[in-house]
C-alpha positions as a Markdown table, in Angstrom:
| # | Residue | x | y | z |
|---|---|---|---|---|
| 1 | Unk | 13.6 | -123.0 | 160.2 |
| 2 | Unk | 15.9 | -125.6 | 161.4 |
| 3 | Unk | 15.6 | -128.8 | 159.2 |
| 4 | Unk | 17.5 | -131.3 | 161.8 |
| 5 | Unk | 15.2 | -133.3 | 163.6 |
| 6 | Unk | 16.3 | -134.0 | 167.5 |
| 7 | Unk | 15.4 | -137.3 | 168.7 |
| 8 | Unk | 13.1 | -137.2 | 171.5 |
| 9 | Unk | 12.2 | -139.4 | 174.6 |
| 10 | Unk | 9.6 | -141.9 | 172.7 |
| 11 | Unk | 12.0 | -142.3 | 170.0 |
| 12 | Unk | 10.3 | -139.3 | 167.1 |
| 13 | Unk | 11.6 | -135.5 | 167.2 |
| 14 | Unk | 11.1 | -133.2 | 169.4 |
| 15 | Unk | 10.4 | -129.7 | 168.8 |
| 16 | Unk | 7.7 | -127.1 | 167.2 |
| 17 | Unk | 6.5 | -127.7 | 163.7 |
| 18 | Unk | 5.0 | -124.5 | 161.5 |
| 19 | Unk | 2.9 | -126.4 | 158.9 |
| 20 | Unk | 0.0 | -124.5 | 156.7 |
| 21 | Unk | -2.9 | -126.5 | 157.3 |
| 22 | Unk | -4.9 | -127.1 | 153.7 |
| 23 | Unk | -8.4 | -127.1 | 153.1 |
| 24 | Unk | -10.7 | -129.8 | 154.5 |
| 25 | Unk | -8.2 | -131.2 | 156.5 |
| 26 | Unk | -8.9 | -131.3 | 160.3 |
| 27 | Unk | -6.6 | -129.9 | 162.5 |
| 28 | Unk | -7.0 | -133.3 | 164.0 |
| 29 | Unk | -6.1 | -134.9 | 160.6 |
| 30 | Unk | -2.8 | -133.0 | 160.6 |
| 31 | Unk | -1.8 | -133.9 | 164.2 |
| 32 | Unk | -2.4 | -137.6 | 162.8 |
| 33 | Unk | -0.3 | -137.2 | 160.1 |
| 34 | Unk | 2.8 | -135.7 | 162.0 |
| 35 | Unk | 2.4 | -138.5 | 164.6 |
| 36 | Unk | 3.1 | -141.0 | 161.7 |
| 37 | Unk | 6.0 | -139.7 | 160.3 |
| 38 | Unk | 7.7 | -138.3 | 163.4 |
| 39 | Unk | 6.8 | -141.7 | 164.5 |
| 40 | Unk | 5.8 | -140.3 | 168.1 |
| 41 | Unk | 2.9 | -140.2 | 169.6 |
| 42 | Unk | 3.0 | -137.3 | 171.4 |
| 43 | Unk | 1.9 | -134.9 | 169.1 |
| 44 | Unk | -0.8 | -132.2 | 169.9 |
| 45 | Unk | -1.5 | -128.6 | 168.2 |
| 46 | Unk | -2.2 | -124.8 | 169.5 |
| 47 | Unk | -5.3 | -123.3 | 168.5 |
| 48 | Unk | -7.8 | -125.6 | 166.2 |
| 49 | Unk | -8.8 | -124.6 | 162.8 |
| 50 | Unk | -11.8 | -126.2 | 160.9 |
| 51 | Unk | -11.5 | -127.6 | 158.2 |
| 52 | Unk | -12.5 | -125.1 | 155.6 |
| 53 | Unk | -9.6 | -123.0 | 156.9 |
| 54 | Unk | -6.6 | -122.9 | 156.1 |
| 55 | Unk | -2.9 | -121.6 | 157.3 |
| 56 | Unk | -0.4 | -121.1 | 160.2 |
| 57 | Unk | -1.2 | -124.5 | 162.6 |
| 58 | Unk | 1.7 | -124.8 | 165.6 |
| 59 | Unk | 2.2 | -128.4 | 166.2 |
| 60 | Unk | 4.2 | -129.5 | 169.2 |
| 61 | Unk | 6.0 | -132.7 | 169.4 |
| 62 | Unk | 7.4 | -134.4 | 172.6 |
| 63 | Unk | 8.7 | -132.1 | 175.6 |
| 64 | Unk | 6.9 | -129.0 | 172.9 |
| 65 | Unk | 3.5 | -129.9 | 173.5 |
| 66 | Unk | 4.0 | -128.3 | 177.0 |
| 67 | Unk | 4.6 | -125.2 | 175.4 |
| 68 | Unk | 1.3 | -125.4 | 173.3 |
| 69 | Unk | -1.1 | -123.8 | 175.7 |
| 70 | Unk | 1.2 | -120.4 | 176.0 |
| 71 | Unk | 1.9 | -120.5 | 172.6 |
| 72 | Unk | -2.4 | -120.6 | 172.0 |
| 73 | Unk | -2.8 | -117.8 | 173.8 |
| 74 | Unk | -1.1 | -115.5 | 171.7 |
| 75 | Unk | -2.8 | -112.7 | 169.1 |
| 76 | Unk | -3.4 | -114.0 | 165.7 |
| 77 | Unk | -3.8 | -112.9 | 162.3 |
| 78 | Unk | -6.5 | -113.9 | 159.5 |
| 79 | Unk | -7.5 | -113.3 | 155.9 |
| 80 | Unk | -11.0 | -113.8 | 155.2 |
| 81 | Unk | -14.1 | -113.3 | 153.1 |
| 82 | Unk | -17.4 | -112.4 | 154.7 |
| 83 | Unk | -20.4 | -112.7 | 153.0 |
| 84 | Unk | -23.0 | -110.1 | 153.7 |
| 85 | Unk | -26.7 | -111.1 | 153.0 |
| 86 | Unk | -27.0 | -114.5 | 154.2 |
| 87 | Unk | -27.0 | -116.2 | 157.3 |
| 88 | Unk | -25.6 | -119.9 | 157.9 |
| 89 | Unk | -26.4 | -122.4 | 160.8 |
| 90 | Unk | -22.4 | -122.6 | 161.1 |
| 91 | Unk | -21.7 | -119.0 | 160.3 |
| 92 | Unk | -19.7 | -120.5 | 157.6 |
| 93 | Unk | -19.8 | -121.8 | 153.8 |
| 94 | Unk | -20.5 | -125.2 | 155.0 |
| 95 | Unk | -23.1 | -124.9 | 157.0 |
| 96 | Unk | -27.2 | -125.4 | 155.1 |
| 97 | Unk | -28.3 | -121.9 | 154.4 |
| 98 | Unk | -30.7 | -120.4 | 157.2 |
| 99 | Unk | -32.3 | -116.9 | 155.3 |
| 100 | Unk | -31.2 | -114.3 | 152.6 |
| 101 | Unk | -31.6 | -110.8 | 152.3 |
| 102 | Unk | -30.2 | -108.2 | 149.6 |
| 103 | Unk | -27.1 | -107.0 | 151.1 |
| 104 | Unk | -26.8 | -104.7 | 147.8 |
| 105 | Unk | -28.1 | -101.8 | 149.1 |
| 106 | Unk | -25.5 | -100.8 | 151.9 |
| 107 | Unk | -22.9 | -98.1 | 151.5 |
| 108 | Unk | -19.6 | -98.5 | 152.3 |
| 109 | Unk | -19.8 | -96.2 | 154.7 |
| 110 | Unk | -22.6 | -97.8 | 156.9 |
| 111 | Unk | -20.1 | -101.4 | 156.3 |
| 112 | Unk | -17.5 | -99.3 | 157.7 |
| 113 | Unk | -19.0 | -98.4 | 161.0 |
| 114 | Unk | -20.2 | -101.7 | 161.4 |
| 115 | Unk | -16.9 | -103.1 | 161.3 |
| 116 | Unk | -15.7 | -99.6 | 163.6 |
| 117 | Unk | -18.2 | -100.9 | 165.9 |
| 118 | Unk | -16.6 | -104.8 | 166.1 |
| 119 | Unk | -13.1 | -103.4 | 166.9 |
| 120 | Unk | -11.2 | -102.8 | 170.3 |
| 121 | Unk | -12.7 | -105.2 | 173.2 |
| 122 | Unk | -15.8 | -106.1 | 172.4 |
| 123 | Unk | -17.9 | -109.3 | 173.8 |
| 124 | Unk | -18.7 | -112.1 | 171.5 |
| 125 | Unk | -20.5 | -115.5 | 172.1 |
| 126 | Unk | -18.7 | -118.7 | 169.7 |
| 127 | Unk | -20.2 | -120.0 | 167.3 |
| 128 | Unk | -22.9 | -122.9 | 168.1 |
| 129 | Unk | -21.0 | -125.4 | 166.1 |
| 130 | Unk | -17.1 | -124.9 | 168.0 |
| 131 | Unk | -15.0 | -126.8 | 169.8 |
| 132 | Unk | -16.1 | -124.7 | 172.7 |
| 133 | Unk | -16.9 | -127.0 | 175.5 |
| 134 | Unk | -20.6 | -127.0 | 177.4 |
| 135 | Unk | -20.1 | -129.6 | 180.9 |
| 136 | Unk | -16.8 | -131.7 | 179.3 |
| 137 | Unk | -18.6 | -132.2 | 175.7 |
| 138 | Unk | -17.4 | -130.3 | 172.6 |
| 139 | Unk | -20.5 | -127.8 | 171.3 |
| 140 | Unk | -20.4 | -129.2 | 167.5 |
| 141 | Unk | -21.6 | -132.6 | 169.2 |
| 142 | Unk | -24.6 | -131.6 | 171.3 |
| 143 | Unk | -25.7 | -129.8 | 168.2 |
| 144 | Unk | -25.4 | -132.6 | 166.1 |
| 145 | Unk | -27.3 | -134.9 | 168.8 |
| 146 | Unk | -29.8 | -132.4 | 168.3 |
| 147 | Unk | -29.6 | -130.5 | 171.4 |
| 148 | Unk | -30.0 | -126.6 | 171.2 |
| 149 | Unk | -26.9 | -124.9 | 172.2 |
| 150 | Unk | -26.7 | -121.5 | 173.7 |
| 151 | Unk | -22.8 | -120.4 | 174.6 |
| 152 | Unk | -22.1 | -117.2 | 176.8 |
| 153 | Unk | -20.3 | -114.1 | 175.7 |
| 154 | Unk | -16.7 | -114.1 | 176.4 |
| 155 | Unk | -14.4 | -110.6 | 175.9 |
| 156 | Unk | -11.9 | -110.7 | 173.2 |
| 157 | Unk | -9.4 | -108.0 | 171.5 |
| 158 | Unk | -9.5 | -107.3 | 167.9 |
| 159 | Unk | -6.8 | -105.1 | 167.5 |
| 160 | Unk | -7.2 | -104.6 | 163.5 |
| 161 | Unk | -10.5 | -105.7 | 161.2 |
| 162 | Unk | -9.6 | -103.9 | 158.3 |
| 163 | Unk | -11.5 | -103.9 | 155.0 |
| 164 | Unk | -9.3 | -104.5 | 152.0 |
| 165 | Unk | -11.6 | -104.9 | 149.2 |
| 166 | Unk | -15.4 | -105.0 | 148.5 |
| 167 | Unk | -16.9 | -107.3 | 145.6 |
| 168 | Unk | -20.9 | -107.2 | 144.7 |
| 169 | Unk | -22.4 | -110.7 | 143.8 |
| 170 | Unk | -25.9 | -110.4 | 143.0 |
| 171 | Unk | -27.4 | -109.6 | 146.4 |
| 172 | Unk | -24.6 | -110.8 | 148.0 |
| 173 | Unk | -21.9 | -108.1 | 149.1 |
| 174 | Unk | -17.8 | -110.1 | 149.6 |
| 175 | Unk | -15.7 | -108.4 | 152.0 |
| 176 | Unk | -11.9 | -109.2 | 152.0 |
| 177 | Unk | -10.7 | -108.7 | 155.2 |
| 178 | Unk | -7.7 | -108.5 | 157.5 |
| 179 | Unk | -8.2 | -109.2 | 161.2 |
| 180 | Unk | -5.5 | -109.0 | 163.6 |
| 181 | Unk | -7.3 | -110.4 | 166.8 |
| 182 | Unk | -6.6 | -111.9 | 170.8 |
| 183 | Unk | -7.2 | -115.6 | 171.7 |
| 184 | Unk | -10.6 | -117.2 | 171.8 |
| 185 | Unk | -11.6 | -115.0 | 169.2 |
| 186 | Unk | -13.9 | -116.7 | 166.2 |
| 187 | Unk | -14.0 | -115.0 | 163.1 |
| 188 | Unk | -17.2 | -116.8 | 162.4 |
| 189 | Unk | -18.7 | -115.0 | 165.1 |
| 190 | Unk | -17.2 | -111.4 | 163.4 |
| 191 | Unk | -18.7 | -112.5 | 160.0 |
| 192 | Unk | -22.7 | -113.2 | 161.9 |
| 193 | Unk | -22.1 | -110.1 | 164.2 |
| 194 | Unk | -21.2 | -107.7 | 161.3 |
| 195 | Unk | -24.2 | -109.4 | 159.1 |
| 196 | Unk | -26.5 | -109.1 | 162.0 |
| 197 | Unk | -25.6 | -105.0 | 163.1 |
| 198 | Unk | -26.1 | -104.5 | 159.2 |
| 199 | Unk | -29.2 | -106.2 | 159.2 |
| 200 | Unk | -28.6 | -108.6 | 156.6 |
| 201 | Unk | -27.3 | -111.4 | 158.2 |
| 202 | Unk | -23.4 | -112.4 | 157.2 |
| 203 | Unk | -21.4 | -115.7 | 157.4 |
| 204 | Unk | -17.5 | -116.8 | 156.3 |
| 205 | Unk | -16.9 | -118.2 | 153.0 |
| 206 | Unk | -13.0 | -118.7 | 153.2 |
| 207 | Unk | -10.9 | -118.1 | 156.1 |
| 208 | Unk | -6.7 | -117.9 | 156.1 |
| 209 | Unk | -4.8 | -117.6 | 159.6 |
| 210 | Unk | -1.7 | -116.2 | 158.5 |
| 211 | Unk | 0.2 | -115.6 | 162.1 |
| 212 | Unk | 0.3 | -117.2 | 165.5 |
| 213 | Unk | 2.6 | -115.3 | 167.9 |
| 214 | Unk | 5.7 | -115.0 | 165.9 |
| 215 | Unk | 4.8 | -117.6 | 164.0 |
| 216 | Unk | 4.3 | -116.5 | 160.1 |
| 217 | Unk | 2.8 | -118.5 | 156.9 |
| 218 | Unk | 5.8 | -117.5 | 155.4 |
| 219 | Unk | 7.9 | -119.9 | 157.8 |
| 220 | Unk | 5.3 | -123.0 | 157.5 |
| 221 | Unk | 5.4 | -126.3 | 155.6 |
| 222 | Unk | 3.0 | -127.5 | 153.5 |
| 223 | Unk | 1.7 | -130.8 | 153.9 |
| 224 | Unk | 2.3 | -132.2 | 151.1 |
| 225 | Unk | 6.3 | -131.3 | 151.0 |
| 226 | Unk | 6.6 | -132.9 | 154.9 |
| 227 | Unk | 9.0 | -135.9 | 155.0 |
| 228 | Unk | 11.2 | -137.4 | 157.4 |
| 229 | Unk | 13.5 | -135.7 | 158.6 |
| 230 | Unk | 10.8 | -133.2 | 159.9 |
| 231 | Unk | 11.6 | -129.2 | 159.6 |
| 232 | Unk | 11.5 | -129.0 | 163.1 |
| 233 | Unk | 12.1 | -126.0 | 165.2 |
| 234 | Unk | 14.2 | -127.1 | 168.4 |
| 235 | Unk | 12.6 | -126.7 | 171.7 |
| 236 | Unk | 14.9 | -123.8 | 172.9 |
| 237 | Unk | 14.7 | -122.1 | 169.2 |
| 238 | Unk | 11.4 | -122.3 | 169.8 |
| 239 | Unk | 10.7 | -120.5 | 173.2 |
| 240 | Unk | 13.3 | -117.9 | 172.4 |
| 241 | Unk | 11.3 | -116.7 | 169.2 |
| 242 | Unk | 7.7 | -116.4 | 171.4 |
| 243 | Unk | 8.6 | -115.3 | 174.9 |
| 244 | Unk | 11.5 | -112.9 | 176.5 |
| 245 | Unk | 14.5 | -114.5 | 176.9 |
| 246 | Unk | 16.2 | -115.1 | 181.1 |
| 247 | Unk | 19.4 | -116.4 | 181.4 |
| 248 | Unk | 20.3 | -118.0 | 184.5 |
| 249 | Unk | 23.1 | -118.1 | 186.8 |
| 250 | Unk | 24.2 | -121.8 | 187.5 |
| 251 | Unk | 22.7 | -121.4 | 190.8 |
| 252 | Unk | 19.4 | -120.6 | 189.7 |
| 253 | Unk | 19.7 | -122.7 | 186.9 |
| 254 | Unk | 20.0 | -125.8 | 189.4 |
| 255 | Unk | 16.8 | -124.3 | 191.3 |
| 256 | Unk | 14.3 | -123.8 | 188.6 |
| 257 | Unk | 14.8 | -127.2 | 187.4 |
| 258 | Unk | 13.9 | -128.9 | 190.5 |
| 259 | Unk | 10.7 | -126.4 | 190.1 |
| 260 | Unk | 12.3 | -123.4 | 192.4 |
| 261 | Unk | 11.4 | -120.3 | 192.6 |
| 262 | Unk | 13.3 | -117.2 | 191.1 |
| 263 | Unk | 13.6 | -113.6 | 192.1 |
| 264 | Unk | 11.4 | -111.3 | 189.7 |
| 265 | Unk | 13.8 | -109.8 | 186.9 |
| 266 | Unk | 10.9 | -107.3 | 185.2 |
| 267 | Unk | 10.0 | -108.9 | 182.3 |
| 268 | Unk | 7.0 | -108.3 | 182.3 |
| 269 | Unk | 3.5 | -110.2 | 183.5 |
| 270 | Unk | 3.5 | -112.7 | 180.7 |
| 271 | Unk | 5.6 | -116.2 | 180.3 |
| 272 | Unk | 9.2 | -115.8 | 179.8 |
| 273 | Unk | 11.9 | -118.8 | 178.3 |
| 274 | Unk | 14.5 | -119.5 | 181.1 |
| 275 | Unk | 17.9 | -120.3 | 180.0 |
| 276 | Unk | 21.3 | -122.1 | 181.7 |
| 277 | Unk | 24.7 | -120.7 | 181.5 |
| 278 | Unk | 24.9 | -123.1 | 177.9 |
| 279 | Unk | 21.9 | -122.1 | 176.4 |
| 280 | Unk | 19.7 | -124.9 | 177.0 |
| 281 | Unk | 16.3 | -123.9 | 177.8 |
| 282 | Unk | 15.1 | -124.9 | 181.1 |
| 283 | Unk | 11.5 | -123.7 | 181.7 |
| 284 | Unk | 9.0 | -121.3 | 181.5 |
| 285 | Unk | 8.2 | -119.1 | 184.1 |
| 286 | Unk | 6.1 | -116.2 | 185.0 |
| 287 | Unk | 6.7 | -113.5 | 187.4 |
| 288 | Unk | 4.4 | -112.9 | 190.3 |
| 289 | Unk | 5.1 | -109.6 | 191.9 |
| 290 | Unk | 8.6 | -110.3 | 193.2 |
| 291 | Unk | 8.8 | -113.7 | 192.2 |
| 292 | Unk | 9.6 | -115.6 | 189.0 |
| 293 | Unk | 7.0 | -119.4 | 189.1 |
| 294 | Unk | 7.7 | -121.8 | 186.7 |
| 295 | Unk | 5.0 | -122.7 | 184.7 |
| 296 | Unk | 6.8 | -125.4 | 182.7 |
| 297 | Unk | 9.5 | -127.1 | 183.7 |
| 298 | Unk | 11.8 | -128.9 | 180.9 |
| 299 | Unk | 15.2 | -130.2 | 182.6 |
């Protein structure tokens, strides 16, 4: 990763940062924290993790922040523990403890097909506590006013939910598992679904994200070694590595940054990084049948 930190607009860098989020930190906490040191306040992040989570968080700062809502959107990657046996009012470890059946009984192979049965596109309703939001307010704060929160299904992918070890604890039976998964997706929710299918009720006890898009564990910072100057990855560095890569004549170069339109080059349906003739990156655009729209405009 880059370790030169481009001066942006309002004065702090400018850029994505790959940091690994530790445990009990907010993923508001961390945007806070960059915000001080890059000494910008334009900071935001793609995809939240709570705070018992750790790993891979995407922060953009400056012009990147634009690219956060692509960048979200990509498929993801977790470690986690799920605890078979007991059922949680947040589907996690910190949430108070709702009921508790032996899990000790089940075979492996009756686990398996329950976690057979929670793979390819399935349709899965958030946790009660999430950020998910119900008429503009977050979930998590009508359920801590007390309000009874019911959230409808959405679709999701989970490409792999792989079982890589099984531990017995008492009653209690510890899955290690790998998920490889779409957007929107809650592993929360894949812990309380598996629990409920085997009949015993399930919930998270630790949770590592350890990809976002193209973006590894293995290339993030942790918190404790960030300093000034930030390990920031440049804006153009940074849409090259997560979208196909366009680069523009002069003329159409000139055109997309005054928001133009661009003939279709068949890259596909999703966003791709648009380039000038010197490498700078441009925009974002998406193609449209025979059209290229940008989405995001940089110049």
């Amino acid at each position: 990763m880059n370790t030169k930190s481009p001066r942006g607009k309002q004065g702090g860098v400018a850029g994505l940062l790959v940091v690994d989020k530790p445990a009990g930190w907010t993923s508001h906490d961390v945007v806070a924290r960059i915000r001080r040191l890059a000494d910008i306040r334009r900071v935001g992040h793609a995809g939240t993790l709570d705070p018992m989570a750790t790993g891979v968080l995407l922060l953009g700062i400056g012009q990147a922040t634009r690219l956060l809502g692509y960048l979200a959107a990509t498929d993801k990657s977790y470690e986690a523990v799920i605890r078979l046996g007991q059922t949680t009012s947040t589907d996690d470890a910190e949430g108070e403890v709702l009921a508790t059946i032996s899990a000790s009984h089940l075979s492996d192979e009756r686990i398996t097909a329950g976690v057979t049965a929670l793979t390819g596109k399935i349709s899965q309703v958030p946790p009660a506590v999430s950020a998910v939001k119900i008429r503009g307010q977050r979930a998590y704060a009508r359920v801590r006013a007390g309000e009874q929160v019911e959230l409808s299904p959405r679709t999701v992918t989970i490409s792999r939910f792989q079982i890589h070890r099984r531990r017995c604890q008492g009653d209690f039976v510890d899955l290690e598992v790998e998920v490889v998964c779409s957007s929107g997706t809650y592993i929360r929710s894949l812990a309380r679904d598996l629990g409920a299918a085997l009949g015993v009720g399930g919930h998270l006890t630790s949770l590592r994200r350890t990809r976002v898009g193209p973006y590894t564990v293995a290339m993030a910072c942790a918190m404790t070694e960030l300093d000034t100057p930030l390990p920031v990855l440049p804006l153009a560095a940074a849409v090259a590595a997560a979208f196909p890569r366009r680069l523009l004549t002069a003329e159409q170069a000139r055109l997309v940054s005054h928001g133009g339109r661009l003939p279709a080059a068949g890259l596909g349906p999703g966003p791709v990084g648009a380039f000038g003739p010197n490498g700078d990156v441009l925009a974002v655009v998406q193609e449209f049948g025979e059209v290229a729209k940008p989405l995001v405009v940089f110049a």
